[in-house]
N, C-alpha and C positions, 0 to 999 in steps of 0.2 A: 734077541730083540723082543719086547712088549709094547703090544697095541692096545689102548684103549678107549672106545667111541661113548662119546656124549654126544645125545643128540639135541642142541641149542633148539633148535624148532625141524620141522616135519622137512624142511630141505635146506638144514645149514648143521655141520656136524663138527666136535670140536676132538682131535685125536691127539693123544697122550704118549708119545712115541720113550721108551726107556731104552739105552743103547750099552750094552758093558763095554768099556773104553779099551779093550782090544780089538773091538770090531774096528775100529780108527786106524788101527796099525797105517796098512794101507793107503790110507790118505794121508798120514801123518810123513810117512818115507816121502809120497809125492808130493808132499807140502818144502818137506827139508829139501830135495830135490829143485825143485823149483827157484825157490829162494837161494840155494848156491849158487843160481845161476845169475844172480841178477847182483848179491853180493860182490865188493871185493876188501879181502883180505890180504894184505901182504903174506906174501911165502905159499899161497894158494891158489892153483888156475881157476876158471868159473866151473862151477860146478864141483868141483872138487872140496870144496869147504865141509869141513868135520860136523856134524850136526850138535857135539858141544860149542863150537863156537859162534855157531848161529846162534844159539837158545843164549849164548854170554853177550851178544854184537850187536843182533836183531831182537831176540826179545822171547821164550818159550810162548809167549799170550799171543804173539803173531804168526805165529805155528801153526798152535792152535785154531785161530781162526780161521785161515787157510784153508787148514786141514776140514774144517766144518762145512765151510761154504762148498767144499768141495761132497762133502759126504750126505749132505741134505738132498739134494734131491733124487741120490737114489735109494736112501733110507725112506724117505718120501715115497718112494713109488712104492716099496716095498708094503709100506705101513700101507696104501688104498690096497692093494694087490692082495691082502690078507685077510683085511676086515669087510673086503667084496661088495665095497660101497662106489657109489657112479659118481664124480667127484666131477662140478664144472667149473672152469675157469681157475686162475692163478688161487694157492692157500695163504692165508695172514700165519705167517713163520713168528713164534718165539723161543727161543734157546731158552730154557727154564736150569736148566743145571747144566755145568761142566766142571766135574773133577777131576782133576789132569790124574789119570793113572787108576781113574775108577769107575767113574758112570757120566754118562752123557747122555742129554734129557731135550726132549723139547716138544711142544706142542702144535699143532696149524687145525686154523678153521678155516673149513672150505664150503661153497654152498655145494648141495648134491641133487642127482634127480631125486623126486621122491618115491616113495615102494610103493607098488597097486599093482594090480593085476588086469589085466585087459576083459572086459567081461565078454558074453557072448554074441557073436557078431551076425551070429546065420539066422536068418529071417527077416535082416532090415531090405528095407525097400526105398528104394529112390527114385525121381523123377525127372528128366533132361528133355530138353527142345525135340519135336518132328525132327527127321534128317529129312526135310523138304525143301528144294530148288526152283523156285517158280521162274516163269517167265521177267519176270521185274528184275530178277536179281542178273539174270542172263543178260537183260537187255543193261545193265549197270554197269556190269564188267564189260562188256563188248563196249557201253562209250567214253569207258575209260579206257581202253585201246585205242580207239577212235583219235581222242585227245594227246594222246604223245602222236602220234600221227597228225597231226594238225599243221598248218601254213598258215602264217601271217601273211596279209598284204596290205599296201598303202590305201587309207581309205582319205576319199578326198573332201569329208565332211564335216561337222561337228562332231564329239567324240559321244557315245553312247553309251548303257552299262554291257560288259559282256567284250571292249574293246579292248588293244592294249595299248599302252600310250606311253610313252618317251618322255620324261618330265624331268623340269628342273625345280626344286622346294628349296624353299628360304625360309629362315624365319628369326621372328626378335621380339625384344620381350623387355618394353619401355622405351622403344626405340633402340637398342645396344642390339645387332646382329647378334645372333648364336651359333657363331663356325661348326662347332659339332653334330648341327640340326641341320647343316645347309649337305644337298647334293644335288648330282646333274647328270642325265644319261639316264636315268633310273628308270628302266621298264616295269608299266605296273598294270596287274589286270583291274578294270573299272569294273568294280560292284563286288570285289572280292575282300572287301574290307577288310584287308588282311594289315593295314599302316595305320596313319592318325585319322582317328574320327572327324569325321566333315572332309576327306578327303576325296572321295566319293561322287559327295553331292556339288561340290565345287569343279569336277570335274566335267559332269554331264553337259555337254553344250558347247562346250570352248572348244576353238579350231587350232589347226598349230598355229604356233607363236602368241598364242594370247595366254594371258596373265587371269589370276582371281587369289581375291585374300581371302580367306576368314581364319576364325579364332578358332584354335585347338591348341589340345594338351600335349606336350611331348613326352614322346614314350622310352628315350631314350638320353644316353648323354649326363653332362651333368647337371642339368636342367632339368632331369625327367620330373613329369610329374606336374610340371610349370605349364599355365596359361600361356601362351606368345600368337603372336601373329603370324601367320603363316603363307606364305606366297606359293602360289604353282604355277608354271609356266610349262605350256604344252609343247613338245619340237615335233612330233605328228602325231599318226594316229592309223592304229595298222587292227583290220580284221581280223580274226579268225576263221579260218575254212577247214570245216571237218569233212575229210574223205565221204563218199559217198559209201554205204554198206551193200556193197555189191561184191562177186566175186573177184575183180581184181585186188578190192582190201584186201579178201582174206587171205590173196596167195601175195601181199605187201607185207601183212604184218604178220603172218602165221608161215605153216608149210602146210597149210590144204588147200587145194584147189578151190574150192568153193565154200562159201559164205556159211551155207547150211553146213557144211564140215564142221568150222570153226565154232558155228552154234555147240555143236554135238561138243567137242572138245568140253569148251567152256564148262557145258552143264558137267559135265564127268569130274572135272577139276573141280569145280564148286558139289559137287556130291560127294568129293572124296573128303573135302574139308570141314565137311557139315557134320559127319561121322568121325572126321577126325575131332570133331569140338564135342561131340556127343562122348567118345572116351574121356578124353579130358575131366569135363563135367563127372560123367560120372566116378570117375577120382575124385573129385574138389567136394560131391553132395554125400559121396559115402565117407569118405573123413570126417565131414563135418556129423552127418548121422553118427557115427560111432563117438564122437568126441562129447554131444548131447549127454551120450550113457556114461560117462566118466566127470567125478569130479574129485580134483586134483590141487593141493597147493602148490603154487609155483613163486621161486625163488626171486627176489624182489629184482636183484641185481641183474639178473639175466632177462628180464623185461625190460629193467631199462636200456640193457645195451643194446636190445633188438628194436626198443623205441628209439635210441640214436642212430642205431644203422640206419632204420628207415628214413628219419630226418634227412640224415645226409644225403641217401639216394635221390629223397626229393629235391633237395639243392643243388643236387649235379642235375637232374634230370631237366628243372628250370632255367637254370643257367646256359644247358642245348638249346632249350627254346627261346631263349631271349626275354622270360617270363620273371616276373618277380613271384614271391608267395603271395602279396595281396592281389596279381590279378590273378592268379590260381584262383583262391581262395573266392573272388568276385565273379572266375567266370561258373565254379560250382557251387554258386549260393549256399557259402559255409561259413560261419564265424570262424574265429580263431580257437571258440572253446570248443564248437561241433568237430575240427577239425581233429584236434587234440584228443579228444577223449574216443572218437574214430579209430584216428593211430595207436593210442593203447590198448583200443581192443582188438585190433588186429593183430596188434605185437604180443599180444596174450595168447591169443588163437594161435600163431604159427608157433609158437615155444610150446606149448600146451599138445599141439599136433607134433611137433617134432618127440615129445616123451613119450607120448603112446605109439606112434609108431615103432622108436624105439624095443621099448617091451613088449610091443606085438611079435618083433623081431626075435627077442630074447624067449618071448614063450614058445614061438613057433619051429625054433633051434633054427633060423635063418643066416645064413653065411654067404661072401663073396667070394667065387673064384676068380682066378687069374685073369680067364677071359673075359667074363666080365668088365671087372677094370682096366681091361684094354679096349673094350667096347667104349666104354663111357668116356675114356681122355680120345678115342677115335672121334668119336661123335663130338665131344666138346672143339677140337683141335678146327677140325670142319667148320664150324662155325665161329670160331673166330681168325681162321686165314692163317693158321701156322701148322707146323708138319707136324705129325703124332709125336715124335719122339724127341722134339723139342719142348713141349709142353710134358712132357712125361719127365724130363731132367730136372725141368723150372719144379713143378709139384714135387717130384723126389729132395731136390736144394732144399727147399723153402719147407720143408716139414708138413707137404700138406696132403700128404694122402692119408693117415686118419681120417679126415675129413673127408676122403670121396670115398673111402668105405663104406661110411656112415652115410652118405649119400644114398649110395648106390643101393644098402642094406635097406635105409626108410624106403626106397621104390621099389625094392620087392616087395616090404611087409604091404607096402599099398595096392600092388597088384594083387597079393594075397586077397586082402582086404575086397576087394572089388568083386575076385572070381565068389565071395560068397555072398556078394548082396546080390537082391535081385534088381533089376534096370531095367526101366522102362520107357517108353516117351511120351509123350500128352495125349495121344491117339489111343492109347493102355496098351500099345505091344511090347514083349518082352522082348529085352537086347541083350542075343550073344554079347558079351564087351571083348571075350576072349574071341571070338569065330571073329567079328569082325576087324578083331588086330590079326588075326592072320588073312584074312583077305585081302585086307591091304598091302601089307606086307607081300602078298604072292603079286602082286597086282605090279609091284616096283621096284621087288627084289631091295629094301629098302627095308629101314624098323620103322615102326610104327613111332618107336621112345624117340629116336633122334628127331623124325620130322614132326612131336610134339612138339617139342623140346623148341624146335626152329620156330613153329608158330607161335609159342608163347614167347618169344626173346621180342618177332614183329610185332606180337601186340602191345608187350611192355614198350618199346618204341613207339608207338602209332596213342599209346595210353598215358605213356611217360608217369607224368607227376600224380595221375587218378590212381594208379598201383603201386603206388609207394604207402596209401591213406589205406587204400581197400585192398589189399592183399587177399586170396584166399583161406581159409582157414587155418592152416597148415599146410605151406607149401614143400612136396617132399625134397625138390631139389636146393630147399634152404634148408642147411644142417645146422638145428642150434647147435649150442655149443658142447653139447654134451653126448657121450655115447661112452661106451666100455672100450672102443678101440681108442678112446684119447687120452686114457687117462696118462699114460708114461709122458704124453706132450704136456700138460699141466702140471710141470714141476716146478717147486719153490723156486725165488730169486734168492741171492747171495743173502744168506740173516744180515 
């Protein structure tokens, strides 16, 4: 077999594949095989049909085809496997010749990473938040305990902001009720303006059973969006009482005896997370420092697919929240064009970070063991509520551990990456990033990677729709599409 590469542009490549039409044999027997099977001939069982009378009944050009579709994609893998090019996503197949009994020809362009070398990385410097825990933050989280701990009771008053209140909404628009607007029961906190605008204000004051209209927008239904009028009717009107911060809370909501325990606790868990976001960061500033020192063409196609993955995420993510894109987009004071041109430079950064990591990889002779890999579907499996070896079957089916190679491969080159910057934080002291992932680590018998890993899933939850726009530079647990362990997965479809 003969390979030969034209390079179309700096990361789109066009390969020449020449094949002597014995190499076919093989396909050709499993092609005539096949087709027996499916054939029928009088005087012949299935499968048994003479391969002259296929080629007289069916057709020798149906053979042949057969036989091709069948032989492309691992002549294909062969031809990247040769010419030691990084090849991403599916190639444009053309059968250029086939001479029954002589040569068999064909071409594919494919886009590829492009060639560069990582330059030198020792001496960058980077800078990340204080790991400081004040009193403010302590007292935050302690009244957010406070608050799942909380009792309602009936207040015998008008209703105030801060109350919660029992209401029934109506609403129409021309006089014509709008069924889909209307409910009843609905417990709602007053000043949490978390429903329709002016519902709030129309609340403050009314006692149960009394009524108030005014004019808002519906945010929901098939009306949304629509002026109507809007009715609320109050059925009571119930307190809030927050436990007292004494030692009986903290032996309510905790296992310490005493208040000042609990204090202690708190700060410890908020000082483990503050340093857990300090690693973090300093992954996300030293990627993006070394990605400054590199400049790189990247493949148009593979941007754009990482700009529609991200789209999409954000459609799902709004869709959880109940949220359209215009009031995303209204409550982050962004036009549609800021928005846009945002996501493609995000979707450029993470592709961009994914290729140099990559060849950080390759230059650094970085590899995946076993353990590893089992590390990483443990950790994964954990967090989404299914058993390791369930999720190891699903990835084995479905073709996708290439892909957690690659994975796993980009978060070593990036630990690499990390142990040689230097880290610091706004006060100018220098951060172990290594001593203090094992500290933690001793502290919970626990990794440092997975309970990142968890913290970032909560924020993308708690951030939704803002990190689908803003993504980090190159996040290492998103694998573009490309690496050297994929390429055998990126075979041709049927010519």
């Amino acid at each position: 077999m003969k390979t030969d590469v034209e390079e179309l542009t700096p990361t789109r490549v066009k390969l020449t594949v020449e094949v002597p039409f014995d190499e076919l044999k093989p396909n050709l027997d499993k092609a005539y095989k096949e087709i027996s099977q499916q054939v029928r001939i009088k005087g012949f069982r299935p499968g048994k049909v003479p391969a002259p009378l296929i080629d007289k009944y069916v057709g020798r050009g149906a053979v042949l085809q057969e036989a091709v579709n069948d032989a492309l994609p691992e002549l294909y893998g062969r031809a990247v496997e040769e010419t030691e090019i990084f090849v991403l996503g599916q190639p444009e197949v053309e059968v250029t010749e086939l001479d029954d009994g002589n040569q068999f020809a064909f071409t594919a362009e494919v886009d590829i990473r492009p060639k560069f070398e990582v330059p030198d990385y020792d001496g960058l410097e980077v800078t990340v938040d204080d790991a400081e825990v004040g009193d403010e933050q302590i007292d935050e989280a302690i009244g957010n305990l406070r608050e799942r701990f909380a009792s309602l009771t009936a207040a015998n008053r008008p209703i105030e902001r801060g109350d919660f209140a029992t209401i029934d909404l109506s609403a129409k628009i021309d006089g014509e009720e709008i069924e889909d607007a209307s409910t009843s029961g609905y417990s709602y906190e007053v000043g949490s303006e978390s429903a329709i605008e002016g519902l709030d204000e129309a609340l403050v004051g009314l006692s149960a059973e009394e009524s108030k209209t005014f004019t808002g927008t519906l945010v929901g239904g098939e009306r949304a969006g629509e002026e109507a009028e809007i009715t609320v009717t109050a059925q009571s009107v119930k307190v809030k009482n927050l436990p007292e911060l004494d030692d009986e809370f903290a032996q309510m909501a905790s296992e310490f005896d005493t208040i000042d325990e609990l204090r202690e606790d708190v700060r410890t868990r908020l000082g483990r997370q503050v340093r857990l976001q300090q690693i973090s960061d300093a992954r996300d500033k030293a990627l993006e420092a070394l990605l400054e020192k590199v400049d790189i063409p990247l493949p148009d196609k593979v941007v754009t697919e990482e700009i529609e993955r991200r789209e999409q995420q954000l459609e799902q993510q709004l869709q959880m929240a109940g949220m359209t894109k215009e009031d995303y987009l209204k409550d982050e004071e962004k036009s549609e064009e800021d928005f846009e041109t945002e996501l493609a430079e995000a979707a450029r950064q993470a592709v961009k970070g994914g290729f140099v990591l990559d060849q950080l990889a390759v230059q650094e002779e970085l590899g995946v063991e076993n353990e590893e890999l089992s590390e990483y579907v443990v950790t994964q499996a954990m967090q989404m509520g299914v058993q390791p070896q369930q999720l190891a079957e699903y990835l084995t089916q479905n073709n996708q551990l290439p892909a957690i190679v690659s994975e796993v491969l980009r978060s070593k080159a990036l630990n690499l990456l990390v142990e040689h910057v230097t880290v610091k934080d706004e006060s100018g002291n220098e951060i172990d990033v290594e001593a203090v992932r094992r500290e933690l680590n001793g502290e919970t018998g626990e990794t440092v990677q997975a309970e990142d890993a968890e913290a970032s899933e909560d924020a993308e939850s708690a951030e939704s729709a803002e990190d689908a726009a803003e993504a980090p530079a190159a996040e290492a647990e998103e694998p573009a599409e490309a690496a050297d362990k994929d390429e055998k997965k990126d075979e041709p479809k049927d010519a």
